[in-house]
NUVEX-687256 format. One record per residue: residue number from 1; chain; y, z, x negated of N, C-alpha, C in turn. Coordinates in steps of 0.05 Angstrom, whole numbers. Layout:
% residues N
PADREN   i ch   n_yy   n_zz   n_xx  ca_yy  ca_zz  ca_xx   c_yy   c_zz   c_xx
PADREN NUM  A      Y      Z      X      Y      Z      X      Y      Z      X
...
END
This chain:
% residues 186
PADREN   i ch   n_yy   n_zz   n_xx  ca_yy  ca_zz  ca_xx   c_yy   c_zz   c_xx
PADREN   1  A    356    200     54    350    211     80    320    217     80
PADREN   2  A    314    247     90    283    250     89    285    262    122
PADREN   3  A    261    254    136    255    261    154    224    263    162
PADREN   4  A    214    288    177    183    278    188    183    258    208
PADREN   5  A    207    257    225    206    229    242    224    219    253
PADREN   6  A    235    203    237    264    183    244    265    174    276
PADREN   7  A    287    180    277    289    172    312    268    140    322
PADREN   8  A    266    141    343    260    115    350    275     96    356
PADREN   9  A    273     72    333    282     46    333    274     20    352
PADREN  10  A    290      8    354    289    -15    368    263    -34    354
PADREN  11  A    246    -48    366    229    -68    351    240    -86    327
PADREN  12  A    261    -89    337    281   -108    310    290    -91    295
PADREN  13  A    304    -68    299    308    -50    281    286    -35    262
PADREN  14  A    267    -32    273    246    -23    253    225    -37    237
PADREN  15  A    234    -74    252    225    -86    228    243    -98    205
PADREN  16  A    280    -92    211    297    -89    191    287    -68    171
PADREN  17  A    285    -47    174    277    -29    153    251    -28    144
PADREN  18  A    229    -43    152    207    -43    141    214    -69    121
PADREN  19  A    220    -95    125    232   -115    110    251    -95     83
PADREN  20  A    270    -75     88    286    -66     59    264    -61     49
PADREN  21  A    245    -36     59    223    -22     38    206    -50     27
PADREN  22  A    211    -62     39    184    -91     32    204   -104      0
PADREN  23  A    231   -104     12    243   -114    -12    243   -103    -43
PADREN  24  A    236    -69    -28    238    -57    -64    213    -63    -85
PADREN  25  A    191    -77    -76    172    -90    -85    171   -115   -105
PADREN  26  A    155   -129   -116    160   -150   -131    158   -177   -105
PADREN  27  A    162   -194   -115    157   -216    -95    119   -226    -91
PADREN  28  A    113   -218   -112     88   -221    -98     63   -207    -83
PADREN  29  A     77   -183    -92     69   -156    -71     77   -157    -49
PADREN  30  A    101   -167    -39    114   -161    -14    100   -184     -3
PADREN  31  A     97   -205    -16     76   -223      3     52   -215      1
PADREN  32  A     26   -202     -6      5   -190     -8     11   -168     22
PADREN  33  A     32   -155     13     35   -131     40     39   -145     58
PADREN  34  A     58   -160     60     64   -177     91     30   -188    103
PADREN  35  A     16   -203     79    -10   -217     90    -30   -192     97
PADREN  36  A    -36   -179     90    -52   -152     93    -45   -136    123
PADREN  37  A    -19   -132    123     -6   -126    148    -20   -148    178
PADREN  38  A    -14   -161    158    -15   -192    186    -42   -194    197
PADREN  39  A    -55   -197    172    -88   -188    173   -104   -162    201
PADREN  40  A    -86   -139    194    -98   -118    209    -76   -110    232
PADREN  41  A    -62   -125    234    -42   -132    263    -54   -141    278
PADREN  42  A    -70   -169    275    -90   -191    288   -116   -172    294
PADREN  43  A   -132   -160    271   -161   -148    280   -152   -122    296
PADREN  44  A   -126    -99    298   -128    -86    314   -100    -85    321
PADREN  45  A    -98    -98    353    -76   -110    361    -64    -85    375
PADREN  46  A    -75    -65    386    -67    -43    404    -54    -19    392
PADREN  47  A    -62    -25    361    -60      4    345    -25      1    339
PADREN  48  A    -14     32    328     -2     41    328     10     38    291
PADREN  49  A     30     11    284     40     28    256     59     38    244
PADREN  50  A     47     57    231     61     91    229     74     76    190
PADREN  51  A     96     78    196    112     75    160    118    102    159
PADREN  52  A    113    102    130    116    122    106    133    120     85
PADREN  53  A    156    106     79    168    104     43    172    126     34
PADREN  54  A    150    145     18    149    171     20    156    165    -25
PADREN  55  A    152    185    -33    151    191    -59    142    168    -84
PADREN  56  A    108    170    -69     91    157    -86     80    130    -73
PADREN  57  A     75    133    -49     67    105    -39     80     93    -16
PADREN  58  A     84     69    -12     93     53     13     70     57     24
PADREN  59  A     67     70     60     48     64     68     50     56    102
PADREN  60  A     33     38    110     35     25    133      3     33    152
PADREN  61  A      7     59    159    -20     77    175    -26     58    209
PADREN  62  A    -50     55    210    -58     40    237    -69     64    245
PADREN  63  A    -61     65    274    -74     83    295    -80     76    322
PADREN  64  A    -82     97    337    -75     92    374    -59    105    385
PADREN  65  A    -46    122    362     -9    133    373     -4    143    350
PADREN  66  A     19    156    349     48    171    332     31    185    319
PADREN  67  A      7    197    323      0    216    308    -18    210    288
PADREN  68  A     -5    211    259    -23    219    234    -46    228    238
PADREN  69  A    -55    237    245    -84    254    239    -96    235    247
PADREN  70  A    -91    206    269   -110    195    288   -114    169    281
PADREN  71  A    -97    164    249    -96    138    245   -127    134    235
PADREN  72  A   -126    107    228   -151     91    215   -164     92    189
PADREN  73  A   -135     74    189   -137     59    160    -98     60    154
PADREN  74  A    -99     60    127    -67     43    121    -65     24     97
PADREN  75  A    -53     19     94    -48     -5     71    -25     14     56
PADREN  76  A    -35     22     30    -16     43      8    -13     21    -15
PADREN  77  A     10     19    -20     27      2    -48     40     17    -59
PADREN  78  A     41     11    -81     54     20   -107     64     -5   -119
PADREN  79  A     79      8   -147     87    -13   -165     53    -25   -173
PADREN  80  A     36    -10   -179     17    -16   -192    -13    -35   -176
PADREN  81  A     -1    -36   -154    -16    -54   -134    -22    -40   -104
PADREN  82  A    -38    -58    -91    -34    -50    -66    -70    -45    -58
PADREN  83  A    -63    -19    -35    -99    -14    -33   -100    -13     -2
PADREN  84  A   -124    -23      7   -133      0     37   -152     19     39
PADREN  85  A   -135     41     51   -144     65     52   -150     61     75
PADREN  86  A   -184     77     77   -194     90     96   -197    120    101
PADREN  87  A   -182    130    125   -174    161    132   -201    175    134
PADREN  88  A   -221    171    143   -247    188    143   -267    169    127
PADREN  89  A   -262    163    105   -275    141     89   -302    146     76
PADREN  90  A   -304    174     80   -328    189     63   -347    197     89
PADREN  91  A   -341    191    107   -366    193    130   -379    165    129
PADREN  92  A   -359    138    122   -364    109    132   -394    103    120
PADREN  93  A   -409     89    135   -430     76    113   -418     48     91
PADREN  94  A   -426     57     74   -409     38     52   -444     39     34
PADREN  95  A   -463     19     41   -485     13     28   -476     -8     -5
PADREN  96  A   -457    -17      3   -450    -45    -27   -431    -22    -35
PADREN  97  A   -421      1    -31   -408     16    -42   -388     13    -61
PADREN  98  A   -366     -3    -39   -347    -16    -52   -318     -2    -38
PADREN  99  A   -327     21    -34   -303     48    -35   -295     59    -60
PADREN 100  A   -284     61    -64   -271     93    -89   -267    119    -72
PADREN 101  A   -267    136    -89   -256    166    -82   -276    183    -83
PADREN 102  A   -271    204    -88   -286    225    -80   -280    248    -65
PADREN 103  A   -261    251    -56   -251    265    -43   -272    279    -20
PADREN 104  A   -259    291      0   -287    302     22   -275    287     50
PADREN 105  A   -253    268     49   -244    250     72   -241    224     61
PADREN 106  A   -216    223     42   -210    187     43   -220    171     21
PADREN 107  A   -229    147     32   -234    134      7   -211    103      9
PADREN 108  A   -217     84    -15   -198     65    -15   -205     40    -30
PADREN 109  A   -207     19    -19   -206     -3    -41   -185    -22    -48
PADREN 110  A   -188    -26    -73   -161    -42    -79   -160    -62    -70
PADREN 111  A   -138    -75    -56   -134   -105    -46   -115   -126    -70
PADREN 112  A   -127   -133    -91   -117   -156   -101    -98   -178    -91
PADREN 113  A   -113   -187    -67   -117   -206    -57   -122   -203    -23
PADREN 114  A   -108   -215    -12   -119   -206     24   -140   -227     25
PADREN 115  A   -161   -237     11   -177   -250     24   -200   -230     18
PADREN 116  A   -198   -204      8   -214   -181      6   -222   -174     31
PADREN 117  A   -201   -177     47   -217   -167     70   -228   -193     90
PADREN 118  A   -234   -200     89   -246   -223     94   -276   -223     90
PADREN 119  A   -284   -199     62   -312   -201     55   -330   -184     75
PADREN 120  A   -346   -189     78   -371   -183    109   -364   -151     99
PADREN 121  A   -374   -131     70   -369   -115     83   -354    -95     83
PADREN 122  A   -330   -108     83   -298    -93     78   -299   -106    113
PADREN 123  A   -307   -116    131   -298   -124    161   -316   -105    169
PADREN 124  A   -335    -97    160   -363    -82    174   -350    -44    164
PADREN 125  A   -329    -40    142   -323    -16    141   -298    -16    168
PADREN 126  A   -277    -33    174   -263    -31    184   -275    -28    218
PADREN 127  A   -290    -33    215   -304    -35    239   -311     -9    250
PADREN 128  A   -322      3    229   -343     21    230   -321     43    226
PADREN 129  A   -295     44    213   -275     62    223   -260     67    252
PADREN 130  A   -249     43    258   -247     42    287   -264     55    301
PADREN 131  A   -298     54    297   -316     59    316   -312     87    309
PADREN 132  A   -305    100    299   -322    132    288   -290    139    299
PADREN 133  A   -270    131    300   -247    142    302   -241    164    326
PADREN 134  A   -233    179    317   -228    204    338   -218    202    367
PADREN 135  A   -203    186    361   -184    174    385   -195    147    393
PADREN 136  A   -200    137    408   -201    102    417   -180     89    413
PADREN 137  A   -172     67    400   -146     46    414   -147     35    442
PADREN 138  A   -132     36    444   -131     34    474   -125     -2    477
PADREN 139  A   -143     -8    491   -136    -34    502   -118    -46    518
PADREN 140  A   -113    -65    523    -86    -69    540    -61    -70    535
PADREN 141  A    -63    -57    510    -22    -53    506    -28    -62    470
PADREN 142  A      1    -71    472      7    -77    438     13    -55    425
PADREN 143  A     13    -51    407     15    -23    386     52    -28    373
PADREN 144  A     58    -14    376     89     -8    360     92     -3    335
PADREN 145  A    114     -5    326    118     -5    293    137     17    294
PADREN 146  A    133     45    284    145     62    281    146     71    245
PADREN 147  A    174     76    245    189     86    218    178    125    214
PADREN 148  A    161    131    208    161    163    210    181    173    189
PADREN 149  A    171    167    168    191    184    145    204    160    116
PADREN 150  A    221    172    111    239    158     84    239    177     70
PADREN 151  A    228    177     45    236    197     16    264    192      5
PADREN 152  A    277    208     -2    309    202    -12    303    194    -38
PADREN 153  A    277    202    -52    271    203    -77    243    189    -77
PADREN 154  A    244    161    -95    224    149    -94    213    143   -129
PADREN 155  A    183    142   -127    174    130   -157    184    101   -155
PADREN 156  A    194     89   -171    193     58   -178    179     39   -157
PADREN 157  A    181     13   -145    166      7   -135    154    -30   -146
PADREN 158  A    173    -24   -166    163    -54   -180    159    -29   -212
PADREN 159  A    135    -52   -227    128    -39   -252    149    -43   -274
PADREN 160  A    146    -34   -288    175    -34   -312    168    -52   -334
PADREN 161  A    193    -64   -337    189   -101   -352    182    -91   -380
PADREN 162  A    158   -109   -385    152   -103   -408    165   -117   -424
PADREN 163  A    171    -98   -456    188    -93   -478    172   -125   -491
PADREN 164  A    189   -147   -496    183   -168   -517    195   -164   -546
PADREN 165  A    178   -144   -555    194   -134   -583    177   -146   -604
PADREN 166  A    153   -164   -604    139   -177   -621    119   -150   -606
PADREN 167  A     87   -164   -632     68   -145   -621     69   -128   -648
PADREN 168  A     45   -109   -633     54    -84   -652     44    -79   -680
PADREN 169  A     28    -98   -689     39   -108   -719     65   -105   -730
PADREN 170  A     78   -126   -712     99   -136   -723    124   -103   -723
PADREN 171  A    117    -88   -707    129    -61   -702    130    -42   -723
PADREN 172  A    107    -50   -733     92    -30   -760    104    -38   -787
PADREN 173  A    114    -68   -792    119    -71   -811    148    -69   -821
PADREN 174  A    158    -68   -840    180    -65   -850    200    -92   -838
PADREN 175  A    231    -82   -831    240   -106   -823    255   -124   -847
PADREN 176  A    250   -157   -837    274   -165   -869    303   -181   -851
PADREN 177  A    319   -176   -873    345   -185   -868    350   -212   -866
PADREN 178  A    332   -223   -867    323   -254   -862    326   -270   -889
PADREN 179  A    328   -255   -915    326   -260   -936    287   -271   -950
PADREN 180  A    270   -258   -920    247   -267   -927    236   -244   -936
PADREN 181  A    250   -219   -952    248   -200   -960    238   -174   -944
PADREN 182  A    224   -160   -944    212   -144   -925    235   -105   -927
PADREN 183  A    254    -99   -911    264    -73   -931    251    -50   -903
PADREN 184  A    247    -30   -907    243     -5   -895    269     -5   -859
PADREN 185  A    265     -2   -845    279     12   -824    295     38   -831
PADREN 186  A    318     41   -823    337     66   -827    331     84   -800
END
């Protein structure tokens, strides 16, 4: 099922289907995402999050409504780990310049670990996004969890088990028949 915007779900219903996409993850990503989530649920309680299980990344966009263009920040996972993106990231002051990207809008840092954000000034970028943000969050109201789109077709979302075939010495050399004897591969 691909859609630009899945009907609107019930609060329990759309955290059923944020929980499946959470499942196609490894188990310790999906706890990294859940803590990261939880993290920027708590610092911006009003905002709006926008799901994505699109192609290439899981992504979980904070805003002050439905609309993409107005989000923040999101939390983008892959098989290959999990990052936060900042949507106008290349205006932000980032003095310890602990952004990536070069782009002419977003930049992103990797989250290992959710106690990354925790550091003074990964709180002082998030800050300083909120502040610059186009839109205000609006105070007073709790922010919703909205499903926007599902890719029918997704990359992998756990990494692919690595091959225990010996190391690659052992690949290079001739195999033996357990005679001790070393003979050529057919």
């Amino acid at each position: 099922m691909s859609s630009d915007r899945i009907a609107s779900a019930t609060s329990a219903e759309a955290e059923k289907q944020l929980e499946g996409f959470l499942s196609k993850f490894t188990a310790a990503h999906q706890k990294l995402i859940r803590a990261v989530r939880k993290v920027l649920r708590k610092r911006f309680p009003a905002a709006d999050e926008l799901v994505y299980d699109n192609y290439n990344f899981f992504v979980i966009g904070y805003g002050p409504a439905e609309r993409p263009s107005e989000a923040i920040l999101s939390i983008a996972a892959a098989a290959n780990g999990v990052g936060l993106c900042f949507i106008r990231g290349a205006t932000l002051p980032d003095p310890r310049k602990v952004l990536h990207g070069s782009g002419k809008q977003t930049r992103f840092l990797r989250v290992p670990s959710v106690d990354v954000l925790e550091r003074p000034e990964v709180k002082a970028l998030m800050t300083a996004a909120a502040d610059l943000s186009r839109v205000p969050l609006r105070s007073g109201r709790r922010g919703r969890l909205v499903i926007r789109s599902i890719s029918a077709r997704q990359r992998p979302r756990r990494a692919p088990a690595k091959r225990s075939s010996g190391t690659s010495e052992d690949r290079k050399k001739p195999a033996s028949d357990g005679t001790g004897i070393r003979r050529s591969r057919v």
